[in-house]
N, C-alpha and C positions, 0 to 999 in steps of 0.2 A: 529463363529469368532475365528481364530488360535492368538495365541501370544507364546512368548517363554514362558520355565519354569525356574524359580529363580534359579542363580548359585548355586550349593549345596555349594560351599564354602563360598557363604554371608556371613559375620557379621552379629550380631545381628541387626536386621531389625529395622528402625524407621519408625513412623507413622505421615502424616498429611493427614486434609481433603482432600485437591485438590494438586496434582502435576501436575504443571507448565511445559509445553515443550517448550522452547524458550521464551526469552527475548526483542522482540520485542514490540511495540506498541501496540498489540491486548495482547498479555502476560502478559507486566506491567500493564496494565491498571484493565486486572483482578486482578490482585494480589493484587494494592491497593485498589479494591472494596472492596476484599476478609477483606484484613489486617481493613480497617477501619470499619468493622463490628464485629472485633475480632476473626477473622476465619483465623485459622492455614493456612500457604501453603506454597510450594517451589518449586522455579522459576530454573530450571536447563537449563543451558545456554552450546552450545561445544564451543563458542567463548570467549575470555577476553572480562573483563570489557571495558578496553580501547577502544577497536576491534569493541562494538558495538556503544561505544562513539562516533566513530569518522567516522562510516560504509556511504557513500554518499548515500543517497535514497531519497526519495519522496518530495517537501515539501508544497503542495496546502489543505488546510483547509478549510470545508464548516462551516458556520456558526452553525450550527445545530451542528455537530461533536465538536466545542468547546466548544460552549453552554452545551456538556455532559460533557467536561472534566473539564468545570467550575461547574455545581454543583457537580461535587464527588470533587471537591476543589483540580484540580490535572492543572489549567490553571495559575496560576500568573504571573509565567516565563513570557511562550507564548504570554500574554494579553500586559506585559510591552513591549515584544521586536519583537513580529510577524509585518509583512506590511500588510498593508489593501490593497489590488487588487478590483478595481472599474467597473474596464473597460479592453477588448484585444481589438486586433489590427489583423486582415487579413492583408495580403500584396498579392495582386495579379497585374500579369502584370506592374510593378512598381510603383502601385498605395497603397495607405494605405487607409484600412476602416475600422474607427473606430467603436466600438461596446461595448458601455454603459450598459452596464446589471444591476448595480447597478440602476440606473436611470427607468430602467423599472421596479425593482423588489421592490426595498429598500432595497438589500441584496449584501451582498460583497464576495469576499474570505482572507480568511489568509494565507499567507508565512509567515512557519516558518520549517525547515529544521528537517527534523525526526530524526536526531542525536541529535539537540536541544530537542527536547522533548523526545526522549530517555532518553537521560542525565536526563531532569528535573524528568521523571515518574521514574528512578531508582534511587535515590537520594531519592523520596519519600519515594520509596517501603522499600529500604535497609534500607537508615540509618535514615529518620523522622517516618517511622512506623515498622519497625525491622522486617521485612519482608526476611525470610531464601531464600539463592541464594545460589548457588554454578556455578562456572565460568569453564571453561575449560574441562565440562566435556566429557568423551568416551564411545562410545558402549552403547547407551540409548536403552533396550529393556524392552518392555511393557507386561506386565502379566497379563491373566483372566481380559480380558477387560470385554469378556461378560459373567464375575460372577457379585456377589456380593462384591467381595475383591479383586477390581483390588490391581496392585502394577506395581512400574518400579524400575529397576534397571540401574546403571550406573558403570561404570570406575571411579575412585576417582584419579583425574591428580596429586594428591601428594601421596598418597600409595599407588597404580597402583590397589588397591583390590576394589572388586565389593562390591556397597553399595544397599543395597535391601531399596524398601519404602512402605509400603502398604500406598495404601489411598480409600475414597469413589470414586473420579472422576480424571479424567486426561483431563487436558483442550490441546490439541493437536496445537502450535501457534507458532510452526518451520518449515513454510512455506513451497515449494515444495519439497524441497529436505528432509525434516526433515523425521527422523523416525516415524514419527505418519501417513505419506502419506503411509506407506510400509506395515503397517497393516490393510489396510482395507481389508474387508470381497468381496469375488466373488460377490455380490450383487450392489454393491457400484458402480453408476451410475455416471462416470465420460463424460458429456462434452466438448469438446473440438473446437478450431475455430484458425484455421490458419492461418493470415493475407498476409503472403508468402513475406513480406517485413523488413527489420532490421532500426534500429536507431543508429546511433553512437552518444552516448551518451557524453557530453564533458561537464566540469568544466573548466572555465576559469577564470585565475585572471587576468580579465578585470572588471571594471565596467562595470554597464548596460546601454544600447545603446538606451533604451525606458524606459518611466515612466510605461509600463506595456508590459503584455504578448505576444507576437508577432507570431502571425502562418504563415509563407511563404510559398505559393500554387505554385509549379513551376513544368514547367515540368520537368528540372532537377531531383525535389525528392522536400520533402516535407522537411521544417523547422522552428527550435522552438528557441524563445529567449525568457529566463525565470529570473529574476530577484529573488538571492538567497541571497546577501547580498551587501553593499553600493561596495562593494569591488570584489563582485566574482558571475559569470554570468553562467546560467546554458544553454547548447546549444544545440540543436538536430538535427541529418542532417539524411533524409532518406539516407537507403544502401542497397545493397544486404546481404539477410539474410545468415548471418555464416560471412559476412566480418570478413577480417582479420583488426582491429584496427593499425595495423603497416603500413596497406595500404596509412592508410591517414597522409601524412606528416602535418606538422602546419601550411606548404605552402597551400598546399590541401584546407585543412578544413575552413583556413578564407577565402580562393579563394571563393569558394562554400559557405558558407555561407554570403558572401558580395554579390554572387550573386543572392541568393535565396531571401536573407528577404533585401534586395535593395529596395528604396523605391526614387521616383525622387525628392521629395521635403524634402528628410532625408540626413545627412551626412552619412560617412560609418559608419559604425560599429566600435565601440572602442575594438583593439586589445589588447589582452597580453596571458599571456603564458598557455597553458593548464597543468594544476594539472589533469587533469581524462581523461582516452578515451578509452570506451569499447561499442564494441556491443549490443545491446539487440536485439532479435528476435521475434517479435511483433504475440503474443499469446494469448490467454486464455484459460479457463477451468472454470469449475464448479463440483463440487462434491456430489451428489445428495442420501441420506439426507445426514444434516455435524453431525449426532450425529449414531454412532456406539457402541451398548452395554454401558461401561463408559466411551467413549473414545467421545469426543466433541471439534469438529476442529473448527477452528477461524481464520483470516485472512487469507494469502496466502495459509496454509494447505487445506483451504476448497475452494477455488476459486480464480482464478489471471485473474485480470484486466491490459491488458497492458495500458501503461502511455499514451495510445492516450487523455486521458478526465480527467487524473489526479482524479481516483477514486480510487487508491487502499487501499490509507491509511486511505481514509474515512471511507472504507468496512470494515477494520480492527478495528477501533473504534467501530464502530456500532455494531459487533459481541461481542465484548468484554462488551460492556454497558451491550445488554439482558442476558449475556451469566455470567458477574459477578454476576448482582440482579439476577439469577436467581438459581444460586447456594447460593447465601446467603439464598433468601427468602427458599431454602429446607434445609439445615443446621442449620439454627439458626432457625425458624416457621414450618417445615415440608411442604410448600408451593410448590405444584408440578407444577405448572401452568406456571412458568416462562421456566424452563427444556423440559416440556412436548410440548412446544408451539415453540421453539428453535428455529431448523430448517426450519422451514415456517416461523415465523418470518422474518430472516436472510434472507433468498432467495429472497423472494419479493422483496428486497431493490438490492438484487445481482443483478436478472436478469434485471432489470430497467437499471443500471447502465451496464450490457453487450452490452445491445443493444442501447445505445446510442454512445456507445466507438464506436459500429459498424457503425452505422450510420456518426459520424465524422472522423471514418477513411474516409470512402468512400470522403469527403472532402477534406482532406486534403489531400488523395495518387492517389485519379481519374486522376488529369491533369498530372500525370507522370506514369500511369498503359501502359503508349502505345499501348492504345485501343481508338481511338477518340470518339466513342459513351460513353465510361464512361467520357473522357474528358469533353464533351459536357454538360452530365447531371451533375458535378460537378458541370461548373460553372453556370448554372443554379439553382443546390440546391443553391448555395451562393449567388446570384442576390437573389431569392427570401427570405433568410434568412436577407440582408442586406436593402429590401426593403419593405418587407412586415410585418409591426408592430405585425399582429397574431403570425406570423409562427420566430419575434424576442421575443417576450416574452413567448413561445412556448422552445426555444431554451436556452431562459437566466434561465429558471427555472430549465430543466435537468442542466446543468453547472455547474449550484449552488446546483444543489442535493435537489430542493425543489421541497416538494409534491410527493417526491417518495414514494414508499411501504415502510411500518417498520415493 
């Protein structure tokens, strides 16, 4: 496994156990693992604090996933201010069919917007457990991953000079684009699955138009009405993948989406102005294993879940739980088992959650693929999803991310 070599011009080199590559959800979450067992680390971020405060992403919670960030005592926020989501809502042919999941499982989901728990998990990190961050940093390259003494190096955004770090491990948790994806070894088994279709992603400051989740099966294209705060609605309209966002005027986009998630015994849709509108290009990947020498990928770095099922941010937690205790239990007990076990752990839970993204694509994009035979078999998966008691508690358990692999 290649990495670069330490600037010869470094400053004198500092040392922590674990350095942190990005500031995310899976990132913070280690670090306060790390910090509340008194184990050194630092979180190097290339964005402002602000920047990730306030970044729009994900915001659907399984219970299982809060239930971890409730006992490492990183939920209070969340617990006082997230919505409980009970039940969605199909919309097809202008009809509405409701779907109780909670009712069949005893299990719910939470919204609570991943800049809110950003905020709250780095608030913990930084300043209630003194948890070392540096913000804005440049040119992060990683060194003798596969030694004994890794180290990374960075750009220092206030004296332009490079700062060297040795540590034992590098938790890699700067998502695709990060530089922990740019080192991997020729061996490094990446999957990949192209859905051939884009989302236009949209933040609107309307309130929400439903007491819960709304999926619109049209042929037009496929549509999401997601409830993010009493105030501000999260929106999703299938597009052609690489759309240009400028395409869709604000004319456009309530047109189409008044027509899509349209429902005959609903009013419209409660309009107001879009704050967000971007693309996304409906993908995945997986990275096979996610531990390379000392280098150990976590959330996005090591696998991306498009938002068809609303699993990314769970994956990213989930990673981060085994992947904190298991650098504790080898730093503070010498405990290899948690490290050694990683990767397989991890995965199990990934590929569960891949293939059921795949599976509810197929639902929600078949009645607009312009191929009648998949048209066909959609609304047939859906008839029998929405009548058949096996194949709904079948269905409300992937959802809810219960009984998966861990």
């Amino acid at each position: 496994m290649t990495s670069s070599s330490p600037h010869p011009n470094s400053p004198s080199p500092q040392r922590f156990p674990v350095v942190i590559v990005g500031a995310g959800p899976s990132g913070l979450t280690i670090g306060n693992i790390l910090r509340a067992a008194s184990v050194d680390c630092l979180v190097l971020e290339t964005e402002t604090r602000a920047f990730i405060e306030q970044r729009p992403r994900a915001g659907v919670l399984e219970e299982w996933a809060v239930r971890g960030l409730q006992d490492r005592g990183l939920a209070d926020h969340l617990l006082e201010r997230a919505q409980l989501h009970t039940q969605c809502e199909f919309r097809v042919e202008g009809q509405r069919h409701r779907f109780s999941y909670t009712e069949l499982t005893g299990h719910h989901h939470f919204v609570y917007p991943q800049p809110l728990l950003v905020t709250d998990l780095l608030r913990e990190y930084a300043d209630v457990r003194g948890g070392a961050v540096r913000f804005g940093v440049r040119d992060v390259q990683l060194h003798g991953l596969d030694t004994d003494r890794p180290a990374v190096s960075y750009l220092d955004p206030e004296t332009g000079r490079r700062t060297l770090v040795h540590c034992d491990f590098v938790a890699g948790c700067d998502g695709a684009r990060g530089v922990t994806r740019t080192v991997l070894p020729q061996q490094a088994r990446i999957a990949r699955h192209d859905y051939g279709i884009g989302w236009l992603a949209l933040l609107a400051q309307a309130p929400p138009s439903s007491d819960c989740v709304v999926f619109g099966i049209h042929p037009n294209g496929f549509a999401g009405h997601m409830a993010r705060s009493p105030e501000v609605t999260r929106y999703y309209l299938e597009c052609p993948p690489g759309d240009d966002p400028e395409n869709w005027s604000e004319d456009r986009v309530w047109a189409e989406l008044q027509e899509r998630l349209g429902a005959a015994d609903r009013p419209p849709l409660t309009e107001g102005r879009l704050i967000e509108k971007r693309v996304l290009d409906m993908h995945n990947y997986v990275v096979e294993p996610m531990v390379f020498g000392r280098l150990f990928l976590a959330g996005d770095a090591a696998h991306l879940t498009a938002p068809i099922a609303a699993k990314g941010m769970n994956l990213a937690l989930h990673d981060a739980f085994l992947l904190g205790d298991g650098l504790v239990a080898h730093l503070t007990n010498g405990d290899d088992r948690g490290l050694d076990g990683y990767s397989a752990a991890c995965l199990g839970r990934v590929w569960d959650y891949q293939e059921f993204s795949q599976w509810l694509s197929e639902v929600y994009h078949g009645a607009s693929s312009g191929d009648a035979y998949r048209a066909g078999t959609t609304l047939a998966r859906l008839r029998r999803l929405l009548e058949s008691p096996a194949a709904a508690s079948a269905f409300a358990e992937q959802y809810l991310g219960k009984g998966s692999a861990s």
